[in-house]
Structure formats: structure tokens, C-alpha cells
N, C-alpha and C positions, 0 to 999 in steps of 0.2 A: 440040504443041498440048494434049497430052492432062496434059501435067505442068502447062500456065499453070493448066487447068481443075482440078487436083487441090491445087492450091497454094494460089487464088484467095481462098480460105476463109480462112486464113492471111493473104495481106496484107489483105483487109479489118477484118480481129479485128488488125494490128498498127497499121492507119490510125485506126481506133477508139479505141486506149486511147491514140494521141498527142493525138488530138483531145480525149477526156476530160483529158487531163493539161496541156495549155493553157487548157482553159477553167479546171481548176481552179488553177493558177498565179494567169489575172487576178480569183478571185474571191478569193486572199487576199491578191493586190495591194491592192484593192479595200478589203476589210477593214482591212489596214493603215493607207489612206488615210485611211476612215472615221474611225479612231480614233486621228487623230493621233498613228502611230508613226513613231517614226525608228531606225537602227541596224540596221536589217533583214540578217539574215543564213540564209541554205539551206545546209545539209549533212545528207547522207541522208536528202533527202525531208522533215527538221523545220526548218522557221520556225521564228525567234525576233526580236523586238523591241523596242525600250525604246519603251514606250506614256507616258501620260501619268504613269499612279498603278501601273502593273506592268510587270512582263515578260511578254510575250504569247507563247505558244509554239503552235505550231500541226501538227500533225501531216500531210502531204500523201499521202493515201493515193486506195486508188478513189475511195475517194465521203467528201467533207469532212464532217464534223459539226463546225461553230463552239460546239455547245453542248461538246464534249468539249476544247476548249483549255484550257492549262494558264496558269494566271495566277498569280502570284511579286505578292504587293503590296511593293512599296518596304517601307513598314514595318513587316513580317512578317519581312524577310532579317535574320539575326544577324549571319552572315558572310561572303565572298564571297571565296575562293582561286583564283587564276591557276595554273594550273599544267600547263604547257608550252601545247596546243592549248586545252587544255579550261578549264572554268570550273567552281568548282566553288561553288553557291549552298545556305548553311543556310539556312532559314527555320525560324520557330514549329515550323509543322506537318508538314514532311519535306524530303527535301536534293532538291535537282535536280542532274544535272551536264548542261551545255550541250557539245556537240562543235564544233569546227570546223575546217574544211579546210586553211586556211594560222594561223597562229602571228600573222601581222598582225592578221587579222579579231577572233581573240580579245582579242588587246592594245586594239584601239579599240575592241569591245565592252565590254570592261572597265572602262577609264578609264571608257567615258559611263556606264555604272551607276555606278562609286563618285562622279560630280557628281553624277547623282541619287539618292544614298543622304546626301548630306550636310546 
């Protein structure tokens, strides 16, 4: 009894940050939707998607700041290398590399940026 009471603290602080990490999940659902993206892909906690006029990159951390996302305009990328998981985007004003989990997700993120880069 005396370890439920000593432990207690601990599952409430691990039921806590699940619930914070759902709600913030549907608020870049949400956001996504907003903003007419599609291509949507999660790996280590960053968002990324092909929006209308950019690539929208999102960071999933405690606490979201939408003003801190990373936005890639279409007409800003000079170049865009595939290479194995990852992606790798020049733009004007500095390079991003995109990670992703499987070798597929990249390949179909890929293709849909270079239709909308054409």
C-alpha cells in the first residue's frame, strides 16, 4: 500500500504528459486541416507537410508554438536530393534536411514536392 502511495506521483505526472501529447497531436491535426496540407508525415516528434505555397514543418514538443514553424516556400527551394530516408531541401535562405522512418514515406514525399515544385 505504502509503495501505490509513494509511486502515485509518478503515474499521475506520466497520465499528464500523455494527455498533453494528444491534445497536442489533434491541435496540428487540426492546423494541417486548416491549411489545406496534404503528405503529412511524424518522425521524432517533427511534422512535416506539403501545404498549399510551402512545406510546413512543425515541431511536437511540451508546449506547441505555431508561431515557431518552419516554412520552405515552393519558390524559394533551388534543390531537393533524395537521399536514402532523408530529404534533402536547398532553398534561397538555408538547407533543411527532412528525416523519415521508412524509405517509402520519403519516396512519396518526394515525388509530391517535385509536382509541386514544377
Amino acid at each position: 500500500m505504502l509503495i501505490l502511495i509513494l509511486l502515485s506521483p509518478f503515474f499521475i505526472a506520466i497520465a499528464w504528459v500523455l494527455y498533453i501529447d494528444s491534445f497536442n497531436i489533434d491541435m496540428i491535426e487540426e492546423f494541417y486541416k486548416k491549411n489545406s496540407c496534404t503528405t503529412i508525415y511524424n518522425y521524432h516528434s517533427r511534422y512535416k507537410g506539403l501545404c498549399v505555397d510551402n512545406i510546413t514543418i512543425i515541431n511536437n514538443q511540451f508546449n506547441i508554438e505555431f508561431e515557431e514553424n518552419i516554412y520552405i516556400k515552393y519558390d524559394e527551394i533551388k534543390n531537393v536530393n533524395l537521399q536514402g530516408k532523408d530529404i534533402l531541401i536547398d532553398t534561397i535562405k538555408s538547407n533543411e534536411k527532412l528525416y523519415f522512418k521508412e524509405k517509402i514515406d520519403s519516396e512519396k514525399f518526394y515525388e509530391d514536392l517535385k509536382k509541386r515544385l514544377k
